[in-house]
N, C-alpha and C positions, 0 to 999 in steps of 0.2 A: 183328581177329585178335590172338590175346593174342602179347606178345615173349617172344622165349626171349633168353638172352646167347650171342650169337657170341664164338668167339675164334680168334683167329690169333694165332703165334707166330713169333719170329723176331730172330738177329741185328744188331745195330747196328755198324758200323765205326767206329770214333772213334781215326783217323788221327795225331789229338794224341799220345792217349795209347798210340798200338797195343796196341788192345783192342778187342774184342767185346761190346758190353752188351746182354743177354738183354732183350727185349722183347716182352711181351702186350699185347694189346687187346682189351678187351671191350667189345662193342659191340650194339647191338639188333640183332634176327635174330629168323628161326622158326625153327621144326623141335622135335624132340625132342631136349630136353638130355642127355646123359650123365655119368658122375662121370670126369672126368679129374683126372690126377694131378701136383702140380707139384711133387717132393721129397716130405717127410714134409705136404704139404696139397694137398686136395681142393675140388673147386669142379664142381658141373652149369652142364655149357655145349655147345653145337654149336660143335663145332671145322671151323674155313673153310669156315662158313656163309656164304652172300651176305646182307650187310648188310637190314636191313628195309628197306621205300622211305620217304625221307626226307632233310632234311641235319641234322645233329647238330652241338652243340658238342662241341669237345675239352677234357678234361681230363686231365691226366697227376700220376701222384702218387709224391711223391718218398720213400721210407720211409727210416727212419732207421737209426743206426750199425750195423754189422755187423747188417741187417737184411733183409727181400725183400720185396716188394711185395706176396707173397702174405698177408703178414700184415694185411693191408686188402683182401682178396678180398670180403667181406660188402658193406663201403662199394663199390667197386668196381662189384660185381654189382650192387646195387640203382640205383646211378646209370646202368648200360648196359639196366638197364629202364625207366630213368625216361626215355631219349633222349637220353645221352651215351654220346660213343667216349671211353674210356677206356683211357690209355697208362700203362702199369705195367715201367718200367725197372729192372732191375736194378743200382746204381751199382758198378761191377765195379773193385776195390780195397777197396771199403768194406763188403762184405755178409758175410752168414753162411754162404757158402764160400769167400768171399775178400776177408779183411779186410787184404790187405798195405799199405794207401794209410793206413790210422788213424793219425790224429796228424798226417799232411803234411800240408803248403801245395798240392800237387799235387790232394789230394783238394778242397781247397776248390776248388782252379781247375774239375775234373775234372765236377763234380756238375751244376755250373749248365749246364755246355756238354753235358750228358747230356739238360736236359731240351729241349735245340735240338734234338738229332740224334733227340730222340725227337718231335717234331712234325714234323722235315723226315721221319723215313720214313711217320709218318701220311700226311702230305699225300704222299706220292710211290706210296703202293700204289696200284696200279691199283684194287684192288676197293674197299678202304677210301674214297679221296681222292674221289667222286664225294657221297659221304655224308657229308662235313665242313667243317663250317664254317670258313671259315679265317681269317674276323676275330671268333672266339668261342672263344677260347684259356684254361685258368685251372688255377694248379697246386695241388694239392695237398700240403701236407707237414708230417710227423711229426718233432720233433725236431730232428736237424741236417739232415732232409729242410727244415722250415721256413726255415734257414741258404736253402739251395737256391733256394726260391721264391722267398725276398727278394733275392739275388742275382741269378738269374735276369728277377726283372721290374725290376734298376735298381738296387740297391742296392751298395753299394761295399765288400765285407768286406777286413779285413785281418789277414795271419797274425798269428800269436802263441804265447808259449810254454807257453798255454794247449792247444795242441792239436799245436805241432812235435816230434817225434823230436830235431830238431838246436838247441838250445836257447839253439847260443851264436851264430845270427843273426838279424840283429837284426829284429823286426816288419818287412814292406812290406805295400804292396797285393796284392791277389790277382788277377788278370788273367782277368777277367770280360768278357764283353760281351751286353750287355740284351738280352733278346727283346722286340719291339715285338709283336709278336703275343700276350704275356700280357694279361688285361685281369682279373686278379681272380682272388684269392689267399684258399687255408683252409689256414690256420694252424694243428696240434693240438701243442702241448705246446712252441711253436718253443722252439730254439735260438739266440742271438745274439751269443754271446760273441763272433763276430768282427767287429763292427759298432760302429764308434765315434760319438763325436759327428758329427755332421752326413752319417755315412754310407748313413742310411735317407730323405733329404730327396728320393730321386731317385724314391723309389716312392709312384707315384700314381695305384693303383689302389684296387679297393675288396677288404678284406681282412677277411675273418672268423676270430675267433681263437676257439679253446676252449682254457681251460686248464683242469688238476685242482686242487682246492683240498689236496691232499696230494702233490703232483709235488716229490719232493726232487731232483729231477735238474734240469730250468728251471724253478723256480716260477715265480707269477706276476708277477713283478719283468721277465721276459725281455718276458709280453705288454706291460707298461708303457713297459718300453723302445721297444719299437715305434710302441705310440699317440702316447707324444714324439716321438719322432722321424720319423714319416714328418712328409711339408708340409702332409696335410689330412687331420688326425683323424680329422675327423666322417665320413671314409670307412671307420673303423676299427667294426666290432661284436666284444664283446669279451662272453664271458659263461666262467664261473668255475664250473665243477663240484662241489658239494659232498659232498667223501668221494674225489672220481678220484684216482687216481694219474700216472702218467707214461704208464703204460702203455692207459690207459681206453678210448682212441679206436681201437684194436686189434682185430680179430679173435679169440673167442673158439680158443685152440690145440689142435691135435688133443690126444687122453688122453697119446701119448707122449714128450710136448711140455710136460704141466701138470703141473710138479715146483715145490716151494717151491725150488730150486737156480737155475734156470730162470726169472729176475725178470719178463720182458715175459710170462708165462704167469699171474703175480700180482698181482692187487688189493688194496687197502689192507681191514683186518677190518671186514665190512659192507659193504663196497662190490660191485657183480656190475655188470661192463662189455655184459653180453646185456640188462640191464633198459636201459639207457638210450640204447640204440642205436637204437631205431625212433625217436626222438627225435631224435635224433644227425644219423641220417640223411637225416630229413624238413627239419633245418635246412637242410643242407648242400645239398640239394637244390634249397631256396626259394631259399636266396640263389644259385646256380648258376643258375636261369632265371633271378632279378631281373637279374644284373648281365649273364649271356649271350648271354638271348633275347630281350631288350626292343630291341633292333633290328633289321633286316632283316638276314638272309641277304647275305653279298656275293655278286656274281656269280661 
């Protein structure tokens, strides 16, 4: 029977930071899809559909500054037909209705412990948690979402006055702690300014990176930094977009939304981000069973 994309929707408490962080998952299901509506963007899905029969891996994907998850609804969608549940958080401080956290140290702390609390309610829904793998964990992340992923699976960032409001103290560490349960990490356009020498040595997983070959916001110097500094390279696949921008691994935006004012709605002259998404996608997907599904289910 062919999958539809399930979604349920739902709350996160994040007690740290007393907040709320807005969380979807899309996930395999039947039924007959609908257009629901999440702000100014649309997606066909069966809303608190019973999961298809199956266990899936998890993926969750972290998007970037003052951003929403829905802006990678396409990637998303095709990956919860392909047989992943897919957790789509909100980082609430940091997004495009609520950017008050931009620039803090708090948001660095805030993001990583965003993608914990979004796999502990995975595993904790009743209808969800039966249909998820729980040792086949991998994030996804755009930008300072990639900051997020490398933090979150081990990496060690630290503030700076590259990104604080308060400018006259001094760098520290950022008060992170690792999810053992990441096992493989996709990289689009990361971020890394806040990662020094020796502070990506911790992550050692296997990490797929796409960058644009016209990304003026992290060029490709940010993927390089990473390939040095993790402990084991040759875990790193790393391919360079020719013509992307920052913006490329994105969501085509709705008409009200595609304004030249409006940068993440814009590609570099010549470039079209819907031509090379079926591509895109089918990457991301091979390396998500290579690194997910190649061994058993735990119990």
């Amino acid at each position: 029977m062919k999958l539809s994309c399930g979604c349920r929707v739902r709350n996160v408490r994040d007690v740290v930071q007393d907040a709320d962080i807005p969380l979807a998952v899309l996930y395999p299901a039947h039924g007959a899809e609908h257009t629901a509506h999440f702000g100014p963007y649309s997606l066909d899905v069966v809303s608190d559909a019973a999961p298809a029969d199956g266990v899936y891996p998890l993926v969750v994907i972290s998007h970037g500054h003052s951003g929403t998850p829905w802006a990678y609804r396409e990637l998303a969608k095709h990956l919860a037909l392909s047989g992943f549940v897919v957790a789509l958080p909100a980082h609430t401080g940091n997004t495009r209705d609520d950017n008050t956290l931009a620039g803090t140290a708090a948001n660095l702390a805030n993001r990583p412990r965003h993608i914990t609390l979004s796999i502990d309610a995975v595993l904790a829904d009743a209808t969800l948690a039966p249909h998820v793998r729980r040792d086949g964990v991998a994030v996804i992340g755009h930008s300072i979402g990639g900051y997020t992923a490398l933090a979150a699976a081990g990496g060690l960032p630290w503030s700076g006055p590259y990104d604080r409001k308060d400018t006259d103290t001094p760098p520290a560490p950022v008060p992170v702690t690792p999810d053992p349960r990441i096992r493989a990490l996709v990289l689009l356009n990361p971020a890394t300014f806040w990662f020094i020498a020796g502070s990506l040595r911790p992550v050692r997983v296997p990490i797929l990176i796409r960058t644009g070959e016209k990304d003026e916001i992290t060029p490709i110097e940010h993927a390089h930094k990473i390939i040095e500094g993790v402990a084991e390279p040759a875990l790193v696949e790393h391919q360079d977009i020719p013509g992307a921008g920052h913006f490329a691994f994105m969501s085509k935006f709705p008409p009200e939304l595609t304004r030249p004012n409006f940068k993440p709605s814009q590609d570099p002259e010549g470039f079209d981000r819907e031509r090379i998404q079926p591509a895109f996608f089918a990457d991301v997907t091979a390396f998500l069973r290579r690194t997910l599904c190649d061994t058993p289910a735990a119990a």
